[in-house]
VEXVO-676514 format. One record per residue: residue in three letters; x, y negated, z negated of N, C-alpha, C in turn; residue number from 1. Coordinates in steps of 0.05 Angstrom, whole numbers. Layout:
<atoms>
[atom 'ala' [X Y Z] [X Y Z] [X Y Z] NUM],
...
</atoms>
This chain:
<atoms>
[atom 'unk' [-229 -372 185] [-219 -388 163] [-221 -372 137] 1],
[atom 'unk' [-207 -379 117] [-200 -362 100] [-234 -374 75] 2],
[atom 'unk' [-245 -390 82] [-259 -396 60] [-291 -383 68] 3],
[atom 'unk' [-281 -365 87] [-311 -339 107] [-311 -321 84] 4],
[atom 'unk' [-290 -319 69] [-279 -295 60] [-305 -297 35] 5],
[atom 'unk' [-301 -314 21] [-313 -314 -9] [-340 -293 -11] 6],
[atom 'unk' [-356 -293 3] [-373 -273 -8] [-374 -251 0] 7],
[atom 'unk' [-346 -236 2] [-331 -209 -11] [-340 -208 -41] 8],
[atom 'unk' [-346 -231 -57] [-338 -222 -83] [-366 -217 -93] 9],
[atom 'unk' [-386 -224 -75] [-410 -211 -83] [-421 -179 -87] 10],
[atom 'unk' [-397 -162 -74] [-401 -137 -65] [-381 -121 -86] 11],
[atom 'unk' [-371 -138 -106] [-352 -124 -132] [-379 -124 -154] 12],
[atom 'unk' [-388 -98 -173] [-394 -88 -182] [-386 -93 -209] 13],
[atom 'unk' [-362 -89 -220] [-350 -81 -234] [-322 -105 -249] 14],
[atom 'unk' [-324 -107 -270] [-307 -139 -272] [-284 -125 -298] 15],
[atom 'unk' [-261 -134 -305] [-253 -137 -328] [-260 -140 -363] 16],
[atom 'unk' [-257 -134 -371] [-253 -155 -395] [-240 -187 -398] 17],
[atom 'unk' [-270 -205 -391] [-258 -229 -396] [-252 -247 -426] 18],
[atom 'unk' [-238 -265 -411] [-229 -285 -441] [-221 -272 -465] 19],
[atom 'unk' [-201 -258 -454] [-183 -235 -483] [-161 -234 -468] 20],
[atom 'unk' [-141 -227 -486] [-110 -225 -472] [-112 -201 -471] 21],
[atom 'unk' [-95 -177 -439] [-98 -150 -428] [-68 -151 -416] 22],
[atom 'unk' [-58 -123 -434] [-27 -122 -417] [-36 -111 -389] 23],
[atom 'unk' [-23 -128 -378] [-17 -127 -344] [10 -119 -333] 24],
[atom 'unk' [11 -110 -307] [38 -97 -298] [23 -109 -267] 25],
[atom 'unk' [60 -128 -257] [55 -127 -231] [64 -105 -214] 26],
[atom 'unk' [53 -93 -191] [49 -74 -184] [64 -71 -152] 27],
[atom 'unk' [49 -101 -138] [61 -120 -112] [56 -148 -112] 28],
[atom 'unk' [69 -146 -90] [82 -180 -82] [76 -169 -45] 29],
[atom 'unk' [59 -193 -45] [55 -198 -25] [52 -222 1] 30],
[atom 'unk' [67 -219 20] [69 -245 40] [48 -241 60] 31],
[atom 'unk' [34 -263 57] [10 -277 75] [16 -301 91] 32],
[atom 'unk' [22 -298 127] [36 -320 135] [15 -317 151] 33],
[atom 'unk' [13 -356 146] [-7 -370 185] [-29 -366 172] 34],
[atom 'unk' [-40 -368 151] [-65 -377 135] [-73 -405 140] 35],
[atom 'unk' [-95 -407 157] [-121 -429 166] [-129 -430 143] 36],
[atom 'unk' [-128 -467 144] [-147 -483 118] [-156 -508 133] 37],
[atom 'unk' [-179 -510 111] [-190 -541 118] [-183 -556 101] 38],
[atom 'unk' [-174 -579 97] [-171 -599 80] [-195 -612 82] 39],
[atom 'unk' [-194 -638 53] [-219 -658 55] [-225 -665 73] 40],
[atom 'unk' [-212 -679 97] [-217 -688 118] [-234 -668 140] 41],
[atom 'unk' [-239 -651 129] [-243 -625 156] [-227 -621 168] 42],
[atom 'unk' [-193 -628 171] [-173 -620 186] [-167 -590 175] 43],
[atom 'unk' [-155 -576 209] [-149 -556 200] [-122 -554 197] 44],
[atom 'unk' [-104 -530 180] [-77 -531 177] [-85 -506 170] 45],
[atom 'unk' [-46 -494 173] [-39 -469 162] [-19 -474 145] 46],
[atom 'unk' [-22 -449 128] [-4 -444 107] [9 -424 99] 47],
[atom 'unk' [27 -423 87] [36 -390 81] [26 -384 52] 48],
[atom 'unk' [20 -368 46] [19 -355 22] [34 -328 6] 49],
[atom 'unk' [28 -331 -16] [39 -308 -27] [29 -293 -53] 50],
[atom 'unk' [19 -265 -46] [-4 -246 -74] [20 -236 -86] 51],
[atom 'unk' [5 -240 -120] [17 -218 -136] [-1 -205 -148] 52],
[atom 'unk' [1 -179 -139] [-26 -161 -154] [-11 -142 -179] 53],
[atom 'unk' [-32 -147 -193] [-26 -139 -224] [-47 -120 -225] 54],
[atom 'unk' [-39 -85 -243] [-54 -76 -254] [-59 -71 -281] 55],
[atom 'unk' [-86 -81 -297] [-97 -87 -324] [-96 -49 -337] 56],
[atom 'unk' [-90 -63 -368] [-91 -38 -378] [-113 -27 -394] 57],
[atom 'unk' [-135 -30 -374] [-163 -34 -370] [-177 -14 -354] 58],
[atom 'unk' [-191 -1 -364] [-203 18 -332] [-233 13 -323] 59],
[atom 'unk' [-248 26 -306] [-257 17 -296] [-283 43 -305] 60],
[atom 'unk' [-308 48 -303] [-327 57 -308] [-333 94 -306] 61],
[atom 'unk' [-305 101 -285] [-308 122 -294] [-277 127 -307] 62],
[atom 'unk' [-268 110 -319] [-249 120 -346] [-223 123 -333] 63],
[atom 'unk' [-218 125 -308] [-184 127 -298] [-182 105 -285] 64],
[atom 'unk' [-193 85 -264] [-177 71 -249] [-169 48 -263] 65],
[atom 'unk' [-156 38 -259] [-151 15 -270] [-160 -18 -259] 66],
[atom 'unk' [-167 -29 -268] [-172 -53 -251] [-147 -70 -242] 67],
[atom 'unk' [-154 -78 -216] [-132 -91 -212] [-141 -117 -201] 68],
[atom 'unk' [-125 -140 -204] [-126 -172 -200] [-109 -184 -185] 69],
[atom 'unk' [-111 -198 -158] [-90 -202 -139] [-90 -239 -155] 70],
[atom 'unk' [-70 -255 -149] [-65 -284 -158] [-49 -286 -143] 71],
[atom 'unk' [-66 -311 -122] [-53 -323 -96] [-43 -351 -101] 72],
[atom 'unk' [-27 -357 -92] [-13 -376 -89] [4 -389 -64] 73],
[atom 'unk' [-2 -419 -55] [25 -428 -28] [46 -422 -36] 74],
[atom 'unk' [56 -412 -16] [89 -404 -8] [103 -428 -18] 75],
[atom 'unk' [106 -442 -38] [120 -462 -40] [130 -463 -69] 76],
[atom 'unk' [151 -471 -78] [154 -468 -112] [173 -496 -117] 77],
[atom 'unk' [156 -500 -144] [175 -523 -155] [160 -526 -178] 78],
[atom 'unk' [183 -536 -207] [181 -538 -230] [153 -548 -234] 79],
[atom 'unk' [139 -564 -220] [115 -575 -234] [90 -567 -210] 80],
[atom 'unk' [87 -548 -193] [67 -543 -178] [57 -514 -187] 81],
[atom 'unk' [34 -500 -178] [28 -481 -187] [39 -463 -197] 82],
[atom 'unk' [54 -445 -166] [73 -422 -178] [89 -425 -190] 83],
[atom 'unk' [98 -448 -198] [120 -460 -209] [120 -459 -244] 84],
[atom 'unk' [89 -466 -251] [84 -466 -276] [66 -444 -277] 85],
[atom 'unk' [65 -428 -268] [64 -399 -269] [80 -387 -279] 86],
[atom 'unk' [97 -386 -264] [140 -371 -270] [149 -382 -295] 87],
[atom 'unk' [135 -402 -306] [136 -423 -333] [121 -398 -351] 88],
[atom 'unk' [100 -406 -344] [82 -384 -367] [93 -359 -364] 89],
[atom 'unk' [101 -334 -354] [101 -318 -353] [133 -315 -365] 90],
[atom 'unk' [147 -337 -366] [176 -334 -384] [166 -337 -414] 91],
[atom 'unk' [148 -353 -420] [149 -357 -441] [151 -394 -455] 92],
[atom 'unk' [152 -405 -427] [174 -435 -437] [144 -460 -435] 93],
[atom 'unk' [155 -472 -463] [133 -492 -460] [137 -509 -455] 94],
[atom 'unk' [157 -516 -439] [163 -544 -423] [171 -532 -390] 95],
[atom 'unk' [176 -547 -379] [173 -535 -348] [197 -528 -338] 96],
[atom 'unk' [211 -512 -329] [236 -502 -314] [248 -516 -306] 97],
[atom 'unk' [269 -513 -313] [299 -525 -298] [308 -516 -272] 98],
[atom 'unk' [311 -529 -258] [318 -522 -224] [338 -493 -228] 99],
[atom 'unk' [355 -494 -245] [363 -460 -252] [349 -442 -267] 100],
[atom 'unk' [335 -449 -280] [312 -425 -294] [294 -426 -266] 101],
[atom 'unk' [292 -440 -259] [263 -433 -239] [283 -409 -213] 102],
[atom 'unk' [304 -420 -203] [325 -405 -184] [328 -372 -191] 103],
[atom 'unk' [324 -371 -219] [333 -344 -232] [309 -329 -217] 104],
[atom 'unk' [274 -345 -223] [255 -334 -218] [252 -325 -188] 105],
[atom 'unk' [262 -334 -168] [259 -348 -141] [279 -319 -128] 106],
[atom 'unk' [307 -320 -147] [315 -303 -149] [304 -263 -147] 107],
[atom 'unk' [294 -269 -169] [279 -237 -180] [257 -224 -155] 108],
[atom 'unk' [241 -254 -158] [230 -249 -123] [235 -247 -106] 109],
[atom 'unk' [257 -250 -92] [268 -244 -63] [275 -212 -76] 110],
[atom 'unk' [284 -208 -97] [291 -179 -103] [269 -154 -111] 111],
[atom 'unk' [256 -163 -106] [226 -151 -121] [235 -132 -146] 112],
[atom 'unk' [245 -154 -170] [259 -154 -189] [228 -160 -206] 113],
[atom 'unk' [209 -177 -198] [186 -180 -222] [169 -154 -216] 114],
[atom 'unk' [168 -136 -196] [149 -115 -202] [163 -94 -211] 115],
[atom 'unk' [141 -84 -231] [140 -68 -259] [144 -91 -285] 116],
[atom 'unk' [148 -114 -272] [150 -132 -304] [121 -139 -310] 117],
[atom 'unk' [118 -140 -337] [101 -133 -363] [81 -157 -363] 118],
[atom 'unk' [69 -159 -372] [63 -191 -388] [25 -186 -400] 119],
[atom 'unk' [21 -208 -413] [-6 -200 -425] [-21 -231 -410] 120],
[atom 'unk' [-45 -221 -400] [-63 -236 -385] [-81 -245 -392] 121],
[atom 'unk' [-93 -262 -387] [-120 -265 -397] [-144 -269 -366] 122],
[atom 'unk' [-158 -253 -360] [-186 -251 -345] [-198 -259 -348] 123],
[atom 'unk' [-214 -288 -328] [-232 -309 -337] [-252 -303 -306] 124],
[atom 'unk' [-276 -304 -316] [-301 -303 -298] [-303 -336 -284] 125],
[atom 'unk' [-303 -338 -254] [-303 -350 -243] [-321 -351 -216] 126],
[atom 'unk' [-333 -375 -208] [-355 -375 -188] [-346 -395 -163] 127],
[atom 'unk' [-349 -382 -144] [-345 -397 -118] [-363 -422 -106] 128],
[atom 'unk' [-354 -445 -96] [-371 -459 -84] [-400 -448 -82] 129],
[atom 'unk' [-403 -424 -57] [-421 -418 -58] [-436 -403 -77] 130],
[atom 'unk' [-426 -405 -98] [-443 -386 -126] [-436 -361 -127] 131],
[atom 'unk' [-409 -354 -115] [-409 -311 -115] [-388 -318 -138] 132],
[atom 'unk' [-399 -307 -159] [-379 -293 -191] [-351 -278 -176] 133],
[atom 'unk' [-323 -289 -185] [-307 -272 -183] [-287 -271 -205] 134],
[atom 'unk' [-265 -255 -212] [-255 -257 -238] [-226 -257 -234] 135],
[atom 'unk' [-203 -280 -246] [-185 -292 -234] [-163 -289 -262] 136],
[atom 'unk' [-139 -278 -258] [-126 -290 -276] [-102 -315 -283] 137],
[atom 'unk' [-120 -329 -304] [-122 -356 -316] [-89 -364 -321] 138],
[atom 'unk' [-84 -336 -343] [-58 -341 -357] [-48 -313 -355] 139],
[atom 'unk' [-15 -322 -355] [8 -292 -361] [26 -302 -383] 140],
[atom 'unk' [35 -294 -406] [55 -292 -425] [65 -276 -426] 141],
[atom 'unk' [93 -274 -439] [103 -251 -445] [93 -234 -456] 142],
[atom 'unk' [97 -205 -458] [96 -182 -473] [98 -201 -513] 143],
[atom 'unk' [84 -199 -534] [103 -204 -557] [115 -191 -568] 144],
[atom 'unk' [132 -194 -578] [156 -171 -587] [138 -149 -603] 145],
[atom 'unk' [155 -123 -596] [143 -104 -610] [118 -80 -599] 146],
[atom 'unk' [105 -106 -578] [83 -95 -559] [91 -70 -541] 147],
[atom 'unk' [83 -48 -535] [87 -34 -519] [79 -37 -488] 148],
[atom 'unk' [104 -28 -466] [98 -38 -435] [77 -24 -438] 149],
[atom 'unk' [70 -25 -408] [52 -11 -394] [68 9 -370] 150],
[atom 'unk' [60 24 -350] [68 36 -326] [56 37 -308] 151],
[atom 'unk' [56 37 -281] [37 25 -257] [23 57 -254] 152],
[atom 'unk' [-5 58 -249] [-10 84 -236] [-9 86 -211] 153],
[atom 'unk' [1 120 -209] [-2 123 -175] [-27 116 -154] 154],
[atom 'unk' [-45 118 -168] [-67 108 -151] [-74 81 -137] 155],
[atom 'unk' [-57 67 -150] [-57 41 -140] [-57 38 -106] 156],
[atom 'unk' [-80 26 -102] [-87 24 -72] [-78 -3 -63] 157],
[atom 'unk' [-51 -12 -41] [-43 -28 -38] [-54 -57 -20] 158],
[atom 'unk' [-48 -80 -21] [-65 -95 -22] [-69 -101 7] 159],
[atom 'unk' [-62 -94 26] [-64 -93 52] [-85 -82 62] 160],
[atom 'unk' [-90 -59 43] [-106 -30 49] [-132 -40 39] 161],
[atom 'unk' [-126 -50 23] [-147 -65 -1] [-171 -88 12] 162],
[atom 'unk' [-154 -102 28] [-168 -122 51] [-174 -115 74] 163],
[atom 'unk' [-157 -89 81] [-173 -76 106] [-200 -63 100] 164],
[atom 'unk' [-205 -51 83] [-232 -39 70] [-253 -51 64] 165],
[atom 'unk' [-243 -81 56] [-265 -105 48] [-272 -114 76] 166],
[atom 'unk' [-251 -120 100] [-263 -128 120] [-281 -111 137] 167],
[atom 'unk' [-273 -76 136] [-285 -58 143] [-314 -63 136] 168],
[atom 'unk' [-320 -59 105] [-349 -53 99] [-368 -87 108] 169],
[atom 'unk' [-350 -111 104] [-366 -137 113] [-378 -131 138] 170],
[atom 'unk' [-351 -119 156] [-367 -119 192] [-388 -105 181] 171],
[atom 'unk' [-389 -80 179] [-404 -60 179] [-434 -70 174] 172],
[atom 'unk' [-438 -90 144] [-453 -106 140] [-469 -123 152] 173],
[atom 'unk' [-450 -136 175] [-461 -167 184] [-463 -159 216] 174],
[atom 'unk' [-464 -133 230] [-453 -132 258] [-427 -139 266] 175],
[atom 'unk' [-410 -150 243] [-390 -148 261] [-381 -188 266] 176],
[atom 'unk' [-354 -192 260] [-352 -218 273] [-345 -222 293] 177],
[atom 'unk' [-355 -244 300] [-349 -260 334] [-321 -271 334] 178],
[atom 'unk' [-307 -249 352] [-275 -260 364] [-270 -287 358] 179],
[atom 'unk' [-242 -284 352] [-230 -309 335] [-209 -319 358] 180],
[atom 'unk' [-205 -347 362] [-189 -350 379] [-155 -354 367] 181],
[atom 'unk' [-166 -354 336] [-147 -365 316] [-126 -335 320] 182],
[atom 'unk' [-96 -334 314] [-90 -312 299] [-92 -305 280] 183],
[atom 'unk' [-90 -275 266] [-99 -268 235] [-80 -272 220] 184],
[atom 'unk' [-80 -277 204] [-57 -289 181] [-44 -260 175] 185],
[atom 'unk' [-20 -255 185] [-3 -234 182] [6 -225 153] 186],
[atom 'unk' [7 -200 142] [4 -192 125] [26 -175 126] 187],
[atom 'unk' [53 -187 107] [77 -174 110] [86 -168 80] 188],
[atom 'unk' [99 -136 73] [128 -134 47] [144 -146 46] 189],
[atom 'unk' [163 -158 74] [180 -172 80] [188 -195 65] 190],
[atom 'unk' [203 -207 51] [203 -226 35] [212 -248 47] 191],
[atom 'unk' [209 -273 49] [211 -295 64] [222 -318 48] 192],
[atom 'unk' [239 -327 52] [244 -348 37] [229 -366 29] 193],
[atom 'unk' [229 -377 3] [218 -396 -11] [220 -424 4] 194],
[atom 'unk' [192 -431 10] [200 -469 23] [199 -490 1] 195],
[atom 'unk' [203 -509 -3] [199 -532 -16] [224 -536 -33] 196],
[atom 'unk' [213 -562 -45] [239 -557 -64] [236 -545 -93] 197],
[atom 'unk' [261 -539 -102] [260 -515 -139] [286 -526 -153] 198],
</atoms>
């Protein structure tokens, strides 16, 4: 289940600059399909998801990497649900999308038209049920006029790679987990159409 995961974030070191606005560049987009959840009830369900990892124009302790921040979200979009007023903030609009402004967005994403696009973030320190600190970003706005972009660096270690490494060092840690009868939530570039309604 995906909520085994959380104390990964005990084993990050190293955090952002929080609660200040940081130009960000998305970097990837990523599809997460057949994600196990529990609801209130203790029922289980799956879901699809979908990462967009952004890198901060921020580095990290020895002065080149950059930090980078993945923001997950259900595969689902519409004017008034998360991603939805996400794609809101990150236009700029302070009222919520029109089934064709949101289409434009829905759009860009099937085209992987939003990576390399700009925007300024803000990095807020956040703690998990079980108490592990992790750092999430809150808000995206536009660039304000005048601001200079940013450029993605080559180093950027992609986010697939990124969760193979975290699951690597956990086994390594704990002996190792006990076989899942579940499948693993497939981890695809592939772009998948948007469900719900927009």
């Amino acid at each position: 289940m995906s909520n085994q995961r959380a104390p990964l974030a005990l084993r990050q070191t190293e955090y952002p600059p929080c609660d200040t606005d940081i130009r960000v560049i998305c970097v990837e987009i990523t599809d997460i399909l057949g994600v196990e959840k529990v609801n209130k009830r203790n029922e289980p369900y799956v879901v699809d998801e979908v990462v967009f990892s952004f890198q901060l124009d921020a580095t990290m302790k020895d002065g080149k990497t950059r930090f980078v921040l993945d923001k997950k979200f259900t595969r689902v979009v519409s004017s008034g649900n998360e991603l939805g007023k996400w794609f809101q903030m990150w236009s700029g609009s302070s009222a919520l999308l029109t089934d064709e402004q949101l289409q434009i967005w829905i759009d860009a994403f099937a085209g992987d038209a939003l990576i390399g696009c700009n925007g300024l973030g803000k990095p807020v320190m956040q703690t998990t049920v079980g108490g592990f600190p992790w750092c999430n970003m809150k808000e995206i706005r536009p660039l304000p006029k005048g601001m200079e972009k940013i450029t993605a660096t080559p180093d950027y270690v992609p986010y697939a790679e990124r969760q193979r490494r975290k699951e690597e060092a956990r086994n390594s840690r704990v002996g190792g987990l006990p076989p899942s009868s579940s499948p693993a939530p497939s981890v695809t570039g592939e772009k998948e159409p948007f469900s719900g309604q927009f």
